[in-house]
C-alpha positions as CSV (number, residue, x, y, z in Angstrom):
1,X,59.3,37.2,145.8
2,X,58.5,40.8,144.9
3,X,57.6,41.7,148.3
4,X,60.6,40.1,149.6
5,X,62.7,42.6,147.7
6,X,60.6,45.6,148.7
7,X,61.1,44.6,152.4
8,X,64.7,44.0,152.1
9,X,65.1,47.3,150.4
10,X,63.5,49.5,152.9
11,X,64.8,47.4,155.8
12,X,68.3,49.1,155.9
13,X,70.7,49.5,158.5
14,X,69.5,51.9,160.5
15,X,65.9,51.9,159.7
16,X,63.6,52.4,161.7
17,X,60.7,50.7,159.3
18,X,60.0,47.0,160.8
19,X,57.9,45.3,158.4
20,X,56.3,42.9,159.8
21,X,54.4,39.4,158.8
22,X,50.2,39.7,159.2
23,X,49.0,38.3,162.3
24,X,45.8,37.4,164.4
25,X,47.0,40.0,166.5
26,X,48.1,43.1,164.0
27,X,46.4,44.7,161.7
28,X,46.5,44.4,157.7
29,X,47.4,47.5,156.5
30,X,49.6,46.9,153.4
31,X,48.0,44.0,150.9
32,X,50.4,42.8,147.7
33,X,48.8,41.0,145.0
34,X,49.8,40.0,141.7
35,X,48.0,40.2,138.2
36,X,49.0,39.5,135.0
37,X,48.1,42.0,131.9
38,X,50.6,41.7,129.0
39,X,48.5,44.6,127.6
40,X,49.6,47.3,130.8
41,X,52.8,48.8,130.1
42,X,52.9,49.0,134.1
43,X,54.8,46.7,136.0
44,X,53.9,47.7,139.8
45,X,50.8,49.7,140.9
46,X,50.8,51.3,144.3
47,X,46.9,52.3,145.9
48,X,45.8,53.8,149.0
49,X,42.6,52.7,151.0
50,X,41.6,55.2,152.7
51,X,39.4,54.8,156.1
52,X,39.7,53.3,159.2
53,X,41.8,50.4,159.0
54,X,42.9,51.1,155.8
55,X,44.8,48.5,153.8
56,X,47.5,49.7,151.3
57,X,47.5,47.7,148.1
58,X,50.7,46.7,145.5
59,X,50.3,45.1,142.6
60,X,53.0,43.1,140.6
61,X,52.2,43.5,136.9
62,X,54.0,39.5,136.0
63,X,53.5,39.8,132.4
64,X,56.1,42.8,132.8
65,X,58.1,41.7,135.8
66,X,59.2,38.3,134.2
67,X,60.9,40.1,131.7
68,X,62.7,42.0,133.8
69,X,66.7,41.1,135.4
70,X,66.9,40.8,139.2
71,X,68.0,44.5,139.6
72,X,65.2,45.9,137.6
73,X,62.1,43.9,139.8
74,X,64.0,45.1,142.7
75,X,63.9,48.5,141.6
76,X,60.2,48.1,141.0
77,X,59.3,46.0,144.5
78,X,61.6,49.1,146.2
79,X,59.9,51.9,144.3
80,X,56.0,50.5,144.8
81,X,56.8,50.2,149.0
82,X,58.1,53.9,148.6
83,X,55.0,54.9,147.6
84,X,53.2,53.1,150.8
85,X,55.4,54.6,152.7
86,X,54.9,57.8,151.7
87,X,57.3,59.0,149.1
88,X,56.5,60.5,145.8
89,X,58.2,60.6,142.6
90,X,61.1,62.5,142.1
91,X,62.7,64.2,139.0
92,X,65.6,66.2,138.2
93,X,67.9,66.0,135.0
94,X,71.6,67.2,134.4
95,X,73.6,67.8,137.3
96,X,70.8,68.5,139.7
97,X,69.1,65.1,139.2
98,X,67.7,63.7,142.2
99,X,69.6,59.8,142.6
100,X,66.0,58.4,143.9
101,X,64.2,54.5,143.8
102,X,61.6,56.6,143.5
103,X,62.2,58.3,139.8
104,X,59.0,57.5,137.5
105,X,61.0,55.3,135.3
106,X,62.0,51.7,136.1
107,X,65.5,51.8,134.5
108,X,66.4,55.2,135.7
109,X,66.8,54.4,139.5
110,X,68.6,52.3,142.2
111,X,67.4,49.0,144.0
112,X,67.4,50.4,146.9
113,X,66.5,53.6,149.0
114,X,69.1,56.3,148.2
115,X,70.4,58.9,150.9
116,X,67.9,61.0,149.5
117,X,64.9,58.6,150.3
118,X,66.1,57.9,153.6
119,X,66.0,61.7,154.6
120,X,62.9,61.9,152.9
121,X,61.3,59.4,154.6
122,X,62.9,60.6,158.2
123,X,61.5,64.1,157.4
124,X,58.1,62.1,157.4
125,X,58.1,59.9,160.3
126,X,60.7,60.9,161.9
């Protein structure tokens, strides 16, 4: 379900990110798992694999996500796939805050790539 959302999110008109489904003929390289630690204040955990092959891993945190409305998981989903793509966290306050899915704080950004992340993640890949 969680992945769903992050895939939706980043899958904008106009995108040039194709997600797609594991296959005998492609290669693994983005893994999601979920875990359940009532216990760990996070709700999704984004690591990299380095190597050859590597394989990109997010984790759901359910014991957080399930308390969570729609919008928030979709925040988090969005946020975690950022970070596997390549985005870091962005900050700002005032009237120079920076309207991100990738802010720190779940409740404090969009469900969905802003402006902002889309030119940020052009500037990456293109």
């Amino acid at each position: 379900m969680y992945r769903e959302d992050a895939n939706r999110a980043w899958s904008y008109s106009g995108s040039k990110i194709k997600i797609a489904p594991d296959s005998a003929t492609t290669v693994n390289d983005l893994h999601y798992e979920d875990f359940s630690d009532p216990g760990n204040a996070a709700a999704g955990v984004w690591s990299r694999h380095p190597g050859t092959a590597a394989t990109d891993l997010i984790r759901f945190n359910k014991a957080r996500m399930d308390t969570f409305d729609a919008a928030t998981r979709r925040m988090v989903a969005a946020h975690e796939l950022g970070h596997a793509l390549g985005l870091c966290h962005k900050s700002g306050s005032g009237r120079n805050a920076v309207q991100s899915v990738m802010w720190p704080e779940a409740a404090r950004y969009p469900d969905a790539p802003t402006d902002v992340d889309k030119a940020n993640h052009r500037r990456l890949w293109g």
